[in-house]
KEBAKOL-332426 format. One record per residue (C-alpha): residue in three letters; residue number from 1; x, y, z. Coordinates in steps of 0.1 Angstrom, whole numbers, plus 5000, padded with zeros to 4 digits. Example, Ala and Ser with C-alpha at 12.3 -4.5 7.8 and 13.67 -1.06 7.14 Angstrom:
2
r  k  xx  yy  zz
ALA  1  5123  4955  5078 .
SER  2  5137  4989  5071 .
This chain:
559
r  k  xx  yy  zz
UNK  1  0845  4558  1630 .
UNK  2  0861  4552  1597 .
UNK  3  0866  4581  1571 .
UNK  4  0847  4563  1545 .
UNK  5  0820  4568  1573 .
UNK  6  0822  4602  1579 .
UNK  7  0823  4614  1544 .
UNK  8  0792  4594  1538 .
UNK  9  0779  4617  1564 .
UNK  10  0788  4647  1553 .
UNK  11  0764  4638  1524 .
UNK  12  0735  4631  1541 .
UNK  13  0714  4638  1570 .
UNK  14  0715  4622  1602 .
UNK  15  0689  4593  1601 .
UNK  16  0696  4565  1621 .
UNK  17  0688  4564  1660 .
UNK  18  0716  4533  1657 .
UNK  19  0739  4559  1661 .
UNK  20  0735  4566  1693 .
UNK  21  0734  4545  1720 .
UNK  22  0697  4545  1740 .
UNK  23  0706  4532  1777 .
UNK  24  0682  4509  1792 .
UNK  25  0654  4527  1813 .
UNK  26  0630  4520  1834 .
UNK  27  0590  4530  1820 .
UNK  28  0584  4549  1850 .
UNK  29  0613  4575  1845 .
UNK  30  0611  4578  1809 .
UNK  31  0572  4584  1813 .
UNK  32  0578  4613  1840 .
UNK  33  0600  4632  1817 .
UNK  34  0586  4662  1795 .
UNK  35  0579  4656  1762 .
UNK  36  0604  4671  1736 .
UNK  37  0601  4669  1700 .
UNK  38  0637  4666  1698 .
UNK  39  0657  4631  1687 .
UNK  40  0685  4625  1719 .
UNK  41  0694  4596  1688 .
UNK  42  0698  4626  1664 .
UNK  43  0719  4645  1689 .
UNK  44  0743  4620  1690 .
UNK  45  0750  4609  1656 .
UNK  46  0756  4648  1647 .
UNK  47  0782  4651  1678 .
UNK  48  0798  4615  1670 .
UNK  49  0804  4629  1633 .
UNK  50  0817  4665  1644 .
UNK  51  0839  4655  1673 .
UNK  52  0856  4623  1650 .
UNK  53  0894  4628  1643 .
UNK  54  0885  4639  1609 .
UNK  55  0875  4670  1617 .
UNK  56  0903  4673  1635 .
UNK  57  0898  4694  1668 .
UNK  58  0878  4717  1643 .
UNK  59  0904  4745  1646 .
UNK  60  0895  4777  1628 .
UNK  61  0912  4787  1596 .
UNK  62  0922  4750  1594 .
UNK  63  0912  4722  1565 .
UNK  64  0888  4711  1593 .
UNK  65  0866  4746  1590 .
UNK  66  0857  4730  1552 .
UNK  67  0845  4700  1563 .
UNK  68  0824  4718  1593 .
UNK  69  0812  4741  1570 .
UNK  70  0804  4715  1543 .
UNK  71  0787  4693  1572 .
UNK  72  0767  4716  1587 .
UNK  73  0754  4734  1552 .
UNK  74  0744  4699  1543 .
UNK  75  0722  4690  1575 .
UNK  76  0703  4729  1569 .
UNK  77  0696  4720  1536 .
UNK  78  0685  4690  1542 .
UNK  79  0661  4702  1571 .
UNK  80  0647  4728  1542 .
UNK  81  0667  4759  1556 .
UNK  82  0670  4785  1535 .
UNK  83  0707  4805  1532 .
UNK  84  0707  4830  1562 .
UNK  85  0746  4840  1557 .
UNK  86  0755  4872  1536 .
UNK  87  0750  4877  1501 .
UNK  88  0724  4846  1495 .
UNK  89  0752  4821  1506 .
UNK  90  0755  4801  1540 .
UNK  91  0781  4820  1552 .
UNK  92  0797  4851  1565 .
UNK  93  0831  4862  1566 .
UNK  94  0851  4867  1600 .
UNK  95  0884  4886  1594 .
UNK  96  0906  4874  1618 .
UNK  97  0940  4880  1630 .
UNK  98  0960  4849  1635 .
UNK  99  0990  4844  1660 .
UNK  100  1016  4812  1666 .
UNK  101  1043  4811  1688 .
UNK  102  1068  4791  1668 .
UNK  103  1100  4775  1678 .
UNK  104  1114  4768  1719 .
UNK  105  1099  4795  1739 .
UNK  106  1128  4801  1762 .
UNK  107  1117  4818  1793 .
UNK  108  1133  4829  1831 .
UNK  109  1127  4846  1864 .
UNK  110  1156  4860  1888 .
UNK  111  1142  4862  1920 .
UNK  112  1165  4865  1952 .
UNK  113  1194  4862  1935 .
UNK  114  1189  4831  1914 .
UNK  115  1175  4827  1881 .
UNK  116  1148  4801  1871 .
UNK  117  1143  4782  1834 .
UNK  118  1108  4784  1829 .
UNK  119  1093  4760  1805 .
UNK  120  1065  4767  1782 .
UNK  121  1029  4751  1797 .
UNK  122  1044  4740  1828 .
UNK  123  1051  4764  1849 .
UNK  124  1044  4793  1829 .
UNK  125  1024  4799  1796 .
UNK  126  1029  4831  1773 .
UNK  127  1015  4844  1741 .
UNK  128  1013  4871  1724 .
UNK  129  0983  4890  1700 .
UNK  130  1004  4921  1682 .
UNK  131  1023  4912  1652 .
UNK  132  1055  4911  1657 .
UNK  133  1077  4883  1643 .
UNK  134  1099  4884  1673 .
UNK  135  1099  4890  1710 .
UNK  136  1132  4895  1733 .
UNK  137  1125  4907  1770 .
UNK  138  1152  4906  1789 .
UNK  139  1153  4913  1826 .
UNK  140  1121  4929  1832 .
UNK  141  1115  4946  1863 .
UNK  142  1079  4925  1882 .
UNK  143  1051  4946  1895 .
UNK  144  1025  4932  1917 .
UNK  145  0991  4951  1909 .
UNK  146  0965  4936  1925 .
UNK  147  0939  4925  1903 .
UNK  148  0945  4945  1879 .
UNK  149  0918  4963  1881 .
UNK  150  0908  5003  1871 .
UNK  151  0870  5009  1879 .
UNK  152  0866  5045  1885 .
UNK  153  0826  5043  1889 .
UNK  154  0833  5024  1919 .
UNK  155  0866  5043  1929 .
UNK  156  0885  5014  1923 .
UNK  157  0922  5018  1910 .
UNK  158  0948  4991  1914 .
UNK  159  0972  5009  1892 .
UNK  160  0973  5040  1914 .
UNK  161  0992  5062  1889 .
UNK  162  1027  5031  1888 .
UNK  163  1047  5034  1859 .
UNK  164  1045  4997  1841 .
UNK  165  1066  5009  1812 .
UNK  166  1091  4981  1798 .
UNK  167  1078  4960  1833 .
UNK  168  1055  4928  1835 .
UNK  169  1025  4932  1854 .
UNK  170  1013  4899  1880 .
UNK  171  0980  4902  1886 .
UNK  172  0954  4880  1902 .
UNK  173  0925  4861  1885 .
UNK  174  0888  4874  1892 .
UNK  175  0874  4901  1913 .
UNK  176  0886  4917  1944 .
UNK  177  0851  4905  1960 .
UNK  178  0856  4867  1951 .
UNK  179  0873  4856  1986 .
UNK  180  0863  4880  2011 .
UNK  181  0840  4870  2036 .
UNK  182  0815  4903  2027 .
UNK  183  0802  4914  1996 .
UNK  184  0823  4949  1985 .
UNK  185  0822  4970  1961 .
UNK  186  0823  4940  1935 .
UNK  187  0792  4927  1945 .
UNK  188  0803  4896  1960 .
UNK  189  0811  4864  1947 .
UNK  190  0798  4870  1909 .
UNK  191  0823  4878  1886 .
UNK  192  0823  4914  1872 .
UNK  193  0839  4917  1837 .
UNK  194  0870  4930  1858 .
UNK  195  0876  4892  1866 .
UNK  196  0879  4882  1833 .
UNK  197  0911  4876  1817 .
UNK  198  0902  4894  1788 .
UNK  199  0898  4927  1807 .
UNK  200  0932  4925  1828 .
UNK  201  0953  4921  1794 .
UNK  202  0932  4957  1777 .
UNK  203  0938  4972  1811 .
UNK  204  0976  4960  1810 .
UNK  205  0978  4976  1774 .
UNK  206  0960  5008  1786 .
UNK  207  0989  5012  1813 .
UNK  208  1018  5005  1791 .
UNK  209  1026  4972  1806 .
UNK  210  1052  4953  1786 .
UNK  211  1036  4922  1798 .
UNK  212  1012  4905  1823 .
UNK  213  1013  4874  1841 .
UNK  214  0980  4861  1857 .
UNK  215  0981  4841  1887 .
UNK  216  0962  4810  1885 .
UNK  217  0945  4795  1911 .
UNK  218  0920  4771  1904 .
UNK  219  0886  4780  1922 .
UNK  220  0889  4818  1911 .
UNK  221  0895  4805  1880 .
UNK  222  0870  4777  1874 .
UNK  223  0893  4756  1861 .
UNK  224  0923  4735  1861 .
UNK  225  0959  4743  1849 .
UNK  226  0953  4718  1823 .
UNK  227  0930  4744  1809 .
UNK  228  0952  4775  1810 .
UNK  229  0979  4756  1789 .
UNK  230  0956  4743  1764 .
UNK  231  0938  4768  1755 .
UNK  232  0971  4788  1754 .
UNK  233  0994  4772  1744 .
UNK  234  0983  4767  1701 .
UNK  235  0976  4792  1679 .
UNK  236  0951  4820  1688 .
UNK  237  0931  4846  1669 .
UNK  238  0916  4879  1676 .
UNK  239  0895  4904  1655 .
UNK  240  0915  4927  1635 .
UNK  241  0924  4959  1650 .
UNK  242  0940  4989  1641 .
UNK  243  0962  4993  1668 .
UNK  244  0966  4956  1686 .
UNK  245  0992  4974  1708 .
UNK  246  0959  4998  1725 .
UNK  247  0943  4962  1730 .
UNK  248  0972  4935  1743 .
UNK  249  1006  4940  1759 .
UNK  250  1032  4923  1740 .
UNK  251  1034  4896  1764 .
UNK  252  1002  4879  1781 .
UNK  253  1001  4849  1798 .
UNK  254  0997  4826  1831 .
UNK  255  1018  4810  1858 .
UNK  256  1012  4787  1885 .
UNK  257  1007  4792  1918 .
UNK  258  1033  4776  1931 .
UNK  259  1060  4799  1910 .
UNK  260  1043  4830  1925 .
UNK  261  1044  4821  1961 .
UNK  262  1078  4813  1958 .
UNK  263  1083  4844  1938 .
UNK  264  1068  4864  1965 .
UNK  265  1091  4847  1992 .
UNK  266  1120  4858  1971 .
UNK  267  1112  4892  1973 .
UNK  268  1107  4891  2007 .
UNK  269  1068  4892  2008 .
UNK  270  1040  4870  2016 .
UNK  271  1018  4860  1986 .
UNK  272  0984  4855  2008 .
UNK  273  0994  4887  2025 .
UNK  274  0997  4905  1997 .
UNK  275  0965  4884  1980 .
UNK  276  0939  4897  2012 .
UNK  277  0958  4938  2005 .
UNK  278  0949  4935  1969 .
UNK  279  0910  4926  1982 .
UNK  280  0911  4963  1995 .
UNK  281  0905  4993  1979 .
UNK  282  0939  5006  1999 .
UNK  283  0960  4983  1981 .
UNK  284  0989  5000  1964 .
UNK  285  1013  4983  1934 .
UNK  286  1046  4964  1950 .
UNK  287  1077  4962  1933 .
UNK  288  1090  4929  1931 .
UNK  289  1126  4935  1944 .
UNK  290  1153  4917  1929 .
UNK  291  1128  4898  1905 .
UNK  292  1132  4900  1865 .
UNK  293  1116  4886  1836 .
UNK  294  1129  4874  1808 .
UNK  295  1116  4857  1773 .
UNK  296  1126  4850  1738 .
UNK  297  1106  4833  1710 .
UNK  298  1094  4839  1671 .
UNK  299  1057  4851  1663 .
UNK  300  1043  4838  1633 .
UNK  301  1012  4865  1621 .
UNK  302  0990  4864  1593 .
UNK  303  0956  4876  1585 .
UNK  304  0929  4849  1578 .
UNK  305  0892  4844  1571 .
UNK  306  0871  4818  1590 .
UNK  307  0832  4817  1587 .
UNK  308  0798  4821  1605 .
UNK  309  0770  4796  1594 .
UNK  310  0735  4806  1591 .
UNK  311  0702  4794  1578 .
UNK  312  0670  4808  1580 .
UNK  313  0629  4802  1577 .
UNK  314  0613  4829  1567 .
UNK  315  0587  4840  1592 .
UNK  316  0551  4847  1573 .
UNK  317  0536  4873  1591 .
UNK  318  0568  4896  1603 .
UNK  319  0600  4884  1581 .
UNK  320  0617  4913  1595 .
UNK  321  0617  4902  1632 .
UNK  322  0640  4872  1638 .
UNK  323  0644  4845  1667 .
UNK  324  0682  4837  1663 .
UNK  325  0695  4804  1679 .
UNK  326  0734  4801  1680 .
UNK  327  0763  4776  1696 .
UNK  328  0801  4777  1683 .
UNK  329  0812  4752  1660 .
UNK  330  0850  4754  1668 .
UNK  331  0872  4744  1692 .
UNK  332  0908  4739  1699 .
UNK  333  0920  4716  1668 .
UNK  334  0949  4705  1670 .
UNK  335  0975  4711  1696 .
UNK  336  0998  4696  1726 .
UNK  337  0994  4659  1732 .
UNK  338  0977  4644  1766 .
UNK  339  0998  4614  1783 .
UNK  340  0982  4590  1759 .
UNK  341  0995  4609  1733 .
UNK  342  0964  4619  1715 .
UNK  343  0968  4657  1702 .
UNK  344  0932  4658  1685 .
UNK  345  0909  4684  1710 .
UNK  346  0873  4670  1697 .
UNK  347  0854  4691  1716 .
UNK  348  0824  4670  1715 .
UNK  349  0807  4685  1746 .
UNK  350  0820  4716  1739 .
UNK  351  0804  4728  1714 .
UNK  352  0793  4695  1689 .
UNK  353  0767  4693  1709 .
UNK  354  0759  4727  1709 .
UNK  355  0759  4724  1673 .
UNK  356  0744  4691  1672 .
UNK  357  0712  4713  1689 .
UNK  358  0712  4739  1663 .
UNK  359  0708  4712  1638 .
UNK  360  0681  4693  1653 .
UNK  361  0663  4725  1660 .
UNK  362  0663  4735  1624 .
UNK  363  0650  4700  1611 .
UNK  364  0620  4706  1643 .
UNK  365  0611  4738  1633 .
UNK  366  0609  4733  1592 .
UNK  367  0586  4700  1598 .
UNK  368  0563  4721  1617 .
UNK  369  0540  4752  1607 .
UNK  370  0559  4781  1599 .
UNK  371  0565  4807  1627 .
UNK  372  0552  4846  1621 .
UNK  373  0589  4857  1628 .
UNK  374  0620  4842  1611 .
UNK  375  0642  4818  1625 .
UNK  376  0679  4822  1621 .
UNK  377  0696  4789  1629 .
UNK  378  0737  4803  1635 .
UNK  379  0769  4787  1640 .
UNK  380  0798  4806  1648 .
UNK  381  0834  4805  1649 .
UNK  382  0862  4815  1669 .
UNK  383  0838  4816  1702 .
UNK  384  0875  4794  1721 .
UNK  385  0899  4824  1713 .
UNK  386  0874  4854  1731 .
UNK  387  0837  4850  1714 .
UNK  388  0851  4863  1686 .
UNK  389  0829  4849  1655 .
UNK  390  0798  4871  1677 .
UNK  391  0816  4898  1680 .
UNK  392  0824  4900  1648 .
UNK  393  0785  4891  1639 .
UNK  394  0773  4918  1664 .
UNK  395  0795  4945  1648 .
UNK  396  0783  4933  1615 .
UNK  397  0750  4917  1620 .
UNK  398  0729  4898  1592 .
UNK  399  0696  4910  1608 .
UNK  400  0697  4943  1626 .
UNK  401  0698  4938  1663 .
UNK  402  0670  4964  1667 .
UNK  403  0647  4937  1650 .
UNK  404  0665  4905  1669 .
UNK  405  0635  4895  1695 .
UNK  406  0661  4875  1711 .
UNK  407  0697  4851  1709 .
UNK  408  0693  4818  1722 .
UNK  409  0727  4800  1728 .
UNK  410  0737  4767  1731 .
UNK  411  0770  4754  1745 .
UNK  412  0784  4724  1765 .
UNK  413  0754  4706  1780 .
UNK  414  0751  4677  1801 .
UNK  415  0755  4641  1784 .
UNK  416  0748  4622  1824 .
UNK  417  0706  4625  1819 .
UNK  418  0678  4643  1819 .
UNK  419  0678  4674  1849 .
UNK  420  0642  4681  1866 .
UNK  421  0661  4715  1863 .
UNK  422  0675  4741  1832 .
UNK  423  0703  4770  1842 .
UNK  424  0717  4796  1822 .
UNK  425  0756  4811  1822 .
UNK  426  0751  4841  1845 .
UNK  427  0726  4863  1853 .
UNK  428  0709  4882  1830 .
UNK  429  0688  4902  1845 .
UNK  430  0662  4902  1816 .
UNK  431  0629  4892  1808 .
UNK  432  0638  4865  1789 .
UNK  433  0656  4844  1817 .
UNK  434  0617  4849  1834 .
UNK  435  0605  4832  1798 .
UNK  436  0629  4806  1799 .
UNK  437  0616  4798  1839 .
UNK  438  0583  4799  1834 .
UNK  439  0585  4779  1802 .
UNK  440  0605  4748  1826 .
UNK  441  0574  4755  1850 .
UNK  442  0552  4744  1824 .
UNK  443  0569  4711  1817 .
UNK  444  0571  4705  1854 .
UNK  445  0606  4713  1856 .
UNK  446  0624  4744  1875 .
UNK  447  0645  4770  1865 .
UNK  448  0680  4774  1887 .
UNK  449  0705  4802  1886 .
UNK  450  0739  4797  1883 .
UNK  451  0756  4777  1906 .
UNK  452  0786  4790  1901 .
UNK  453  0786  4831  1898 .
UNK  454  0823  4834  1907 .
UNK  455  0833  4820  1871 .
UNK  456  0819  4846  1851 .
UNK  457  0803  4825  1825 .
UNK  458  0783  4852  1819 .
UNK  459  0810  4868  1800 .
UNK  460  0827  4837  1787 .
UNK  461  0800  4827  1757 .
UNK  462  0785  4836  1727 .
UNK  463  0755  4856  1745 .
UNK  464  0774  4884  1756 .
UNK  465  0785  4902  1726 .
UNK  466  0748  4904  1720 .
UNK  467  0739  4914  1753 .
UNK  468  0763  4946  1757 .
UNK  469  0751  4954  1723 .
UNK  470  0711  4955  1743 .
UNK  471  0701  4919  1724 .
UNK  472  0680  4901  1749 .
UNK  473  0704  4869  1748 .
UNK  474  0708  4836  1769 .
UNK  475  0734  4807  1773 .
UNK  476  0713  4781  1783 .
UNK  477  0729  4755  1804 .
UNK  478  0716  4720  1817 .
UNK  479  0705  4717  1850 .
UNK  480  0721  4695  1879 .
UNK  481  0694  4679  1895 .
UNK  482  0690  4646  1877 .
UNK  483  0662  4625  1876 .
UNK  484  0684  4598  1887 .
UNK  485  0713  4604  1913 .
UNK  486  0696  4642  1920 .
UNK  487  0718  4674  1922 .
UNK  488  0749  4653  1936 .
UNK  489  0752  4630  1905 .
UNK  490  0749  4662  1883 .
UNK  491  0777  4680  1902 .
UNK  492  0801  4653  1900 .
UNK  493  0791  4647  1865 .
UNK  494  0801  4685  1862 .
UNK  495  0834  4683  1883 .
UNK  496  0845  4651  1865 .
UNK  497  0837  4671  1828 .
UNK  498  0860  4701  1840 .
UNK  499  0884  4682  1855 .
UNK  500  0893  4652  1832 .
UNK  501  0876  4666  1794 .
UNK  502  0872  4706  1791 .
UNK  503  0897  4719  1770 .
UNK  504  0912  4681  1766 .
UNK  505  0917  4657  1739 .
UNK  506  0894  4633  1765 .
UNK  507  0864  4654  1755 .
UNK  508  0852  4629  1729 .
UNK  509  0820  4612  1720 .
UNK  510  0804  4583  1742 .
UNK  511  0783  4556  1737 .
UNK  512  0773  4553  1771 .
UNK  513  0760  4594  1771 .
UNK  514  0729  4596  1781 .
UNK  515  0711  4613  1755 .
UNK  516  0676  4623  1772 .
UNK  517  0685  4656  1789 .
UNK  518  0702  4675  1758 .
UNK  519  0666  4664  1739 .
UNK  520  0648  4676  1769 .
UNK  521  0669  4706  1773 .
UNK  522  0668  4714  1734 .
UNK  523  0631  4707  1735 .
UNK  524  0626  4736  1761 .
UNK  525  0649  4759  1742 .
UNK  526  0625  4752  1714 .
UNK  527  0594  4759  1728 .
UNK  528  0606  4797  1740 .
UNK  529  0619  4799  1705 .
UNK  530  0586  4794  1695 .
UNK  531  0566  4810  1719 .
UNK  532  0587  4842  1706 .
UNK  533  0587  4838  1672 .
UNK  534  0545  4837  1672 .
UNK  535  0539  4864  1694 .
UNK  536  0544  4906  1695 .
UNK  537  0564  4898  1724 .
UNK  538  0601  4920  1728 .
UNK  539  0618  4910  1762 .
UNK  540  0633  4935  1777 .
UNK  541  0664  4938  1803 .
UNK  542  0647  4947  1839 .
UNK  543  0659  4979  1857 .
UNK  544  0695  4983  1869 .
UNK  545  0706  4957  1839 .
UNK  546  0740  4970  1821 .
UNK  547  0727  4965  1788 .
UNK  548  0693  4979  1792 .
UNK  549  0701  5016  1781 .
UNK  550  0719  4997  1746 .
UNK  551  0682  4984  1743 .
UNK  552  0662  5014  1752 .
UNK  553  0683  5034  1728 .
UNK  554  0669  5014  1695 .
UNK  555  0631  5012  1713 .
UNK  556  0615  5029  1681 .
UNK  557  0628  5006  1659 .
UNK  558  0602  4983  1674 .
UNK  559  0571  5004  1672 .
């Protein structure tokens, strides 16, 4: 796509089914699919336009954030939106905290006597979220500690009173519960929030860790190596906080595998040994004998404002009460290149199409009759670097949660066909996941959980800030059982995606997608929208939920 192209775009709205290529299909399949008011043609001209070079990778706090923001301000206006950001505007400030490690990162390990260059994204990857414009560690003492893990209401404590001062901290990715053969006291294969990256770096901070090194390991993970390095490897952003240092160690990052084992073997211990202790509640920190640390590089820190992206239709019966729809507009701009070279991380799964939804929903929803609640159409930044544009929107909302019937998200969803199912990111353990089934049912379609619990994806999108905060919120997924090829086309459509595109400069727009299933899937997410947004209905979170007690607490607000 030329430039001259896209700018014309950026004028206009998305028009032209040409844009998107229709594959040949048989009248048969397409008649058995449900009906969806949404365009699959529509889809795919917005993701072409957001996921071209242009925008390059559109990377937050970047020249790209303009032309999102001027793109997707221009497709709500043209759809009849009105401004839904703060102050009358379309927008609303997300004061973030920006971090690049600039110059060689020079890193080692001593381990049995001999000391290892490590280079930065191969066999280690380190950052670092306090700002400081330079960090020296030299020769710091290794702690193996488990998981990482300090959950008292299950009398669970990796940490078991070590001192971690001035010493890095290896931990191991996920829950306790992910590989035994027996559910425990993590509940079994599902990831907890303790399994989440996110958690192991606070808990690292809480203990006075100098650093922490995660283990990676693909299945407990979720995802390749590739992944790890790209998404940390560029520059990354987190809210601003008073005291980063209560938050992250000054050193967090990943290594391979294959550098821990052998790191284990150098200090005379067995890494699968020690991997089945730390799956006990026994398990006890290890000193890494013999085995240092060590890592030099600059830290470039600033403070910068990116942007959330909201428009609205006013509901005419109960204005007050809002439906909000959300996906992520950014993703990991530019950073390093693949072996073709190309350094441009589109992100045209994740999240243009996301996006691309949120679009076609608002043009769906201002051609039709208004709703009795308003509709907030949302797209949000900084969701790659921790969620961070809803969290920041949840701590500040534009509509007060109290009066938020419900948060319907929108990220990555299948371009290999329509599904006869729809799946979410986790279990939610609401009503609303029950609305969401019952409205496949209708369309002859099924609802199935997900497939893959141990990844936490519960915890890994935009839903989830809303959700601790009591929101009723879902991140709806596509389904794997395809109409053509059933549910083992869709999982190797799936395993290809992770594999060879997520988090990848390959993730790029496709004339050959098949189109049908996002309209399909959009088309459902539509008709709970609605089905909400004309009714007295408030889902709640069912008994035992985590977040139901956040909900209760605001219950009058709704009388």
């Amino acid at each position: 796509m030329t430039k001259a192209l896209v700018l014309a775009l950026l004028a206009t709205v998305a028009t032209s089914p040409a844009w998107a290529a229709k594959p040949a299909v048989p009248r048969a399949a397409a008649a058995a699919l449900p009906a969806t008011p949404v365009d699959p043609a529509r889809l795919s001209a917005h993701v072409k336009v957001l996921s071209d070079d242009i925008f390059e990778g559109r990377g937050p706090a970047t020249p790209a954030e303009g032309k999102v923001i001027d793109y997707v301000v221009k497709q709500m206006k043209a759809a009849g939106l009105s401004p839904g950001g703060s102050n009358g505007g379309w927008t609303q400030d997300v004061p973030l905290a920006r971090f690049e490690v600039t110059g060689p990162v020079k890193m080692s390990l001593t381990a049995g006597g001999a000391t290892q260059a490590l280079t930065q994204t191969q066999e280690a990857v380190v950052q670092t979220l306090v700002p400081v414009a330079h960090v020296s560690i030299k020769d710091a003492p290794m702690v193996f500690v488990g998981y990482g893990v300090k959950a008292p209401e299950v009398g669970w404590d990796d940490f078991k009173g070590v001192d971690l001062k001035g010493k890095i901290a290896v931990v191991l990715i996920n829950d306790p519960d992910f590989e035994t053969p027996t559910a425990g006291k993590f509940g079994g294969k599902a990831m907890t929030y303790y399994g989440r990256w996110t958690y192991k770096y606070e808990e690292a901070a809480r203990q006075g860790a100098i650093g922490m090194l995660i283990v990676h390991e693909t299945d407990p993970a979720s995802y390749g190596w590739n992944t790890v390095k790209n998404s940390n490897s560029g520059v990354k952003f987190d809210i601003v906080r008073d005291d980063p240092g209560k938050s992250h160690p000054l050193l967090q990052g990943w290594m391979q595998r294959d550098l821990a084992v052998d790191l284990f073997r150098k200090s005379g211990l067995d890494f699968v040994a020690q991997k089945k202790r730390a799956q006990t509640e026994g398990f006890t920190p290890v000193e890494l004998k013999g085995a240092t640390f060590s890592a030099d590089y600059d830290v470039k820190s600033s403070k910068i404002v990116s942007h959330n992206i909201a428009g609205k239709l006013v509901g005419k019966g109960h204005p007050n009460e809002v439906v909000l729809y959300s996906a992520h507009w950014d993703h990991l701009g530019i950073g390093a290149p693949d072996a073709k070279g190309d350094k441009i991380y589109n992100g045209a799964i994740d999240n243009a199409d996301g996006v691309a939804a949120v679009l076609e929903l608002a043009r769906v929803y201002a051609h039709a009759p208004r709703t009795d609640r308003t509709i907030v159409f949302m797209s949000v930044t900084a969701e790659e670097q921790g969620l961070l544009g809803t969290e920041y929107y949840a701590s500040n909302p534009l509509y007060p949660l109290a009066k938020t019937v419900a948060m319907l998200n929108t990220d990555a969803l299948t371009a290999d066909g329509p599904a006869r199912d729809i799946s979410v990111s986790g279990d939610s353990k609401g009503e609303l996941q029950d609305m969401l089934a019952a409205a496949a049912q209708k369309e002859g379609r099924r609802f199935t959980p997900d497939q893959e619990p141990g990844a936490g994806h519960f915890y890994r999108s935009d839903h989830f800030p809303m959700s601790k905060r009591g929101v009723p919120a879902l991140s709806i997924e596509s389904g794997m059982d395809l109409y053509t090829g059933g549910v083992a086309a869709g999982r190797k459509g799936k395993e290809d995606y992770v594999e060879h595109r997520y988090h990848q400069p390959a993730d790029q727009w496709s004339p050959s997608w098949d189109m049908r299933g996002q309209a399909i899937d959009v088309g459902l997410i539509y008709k709970l929208g609605r089905q909400l947004a004309n009714s007295r209905q408030w889902p709640e979170w069912k008994p035992g939920s985590e977040f139901k007690a956040a909900r209760d607490a605001s219950a009058s607000e709704r009388k």
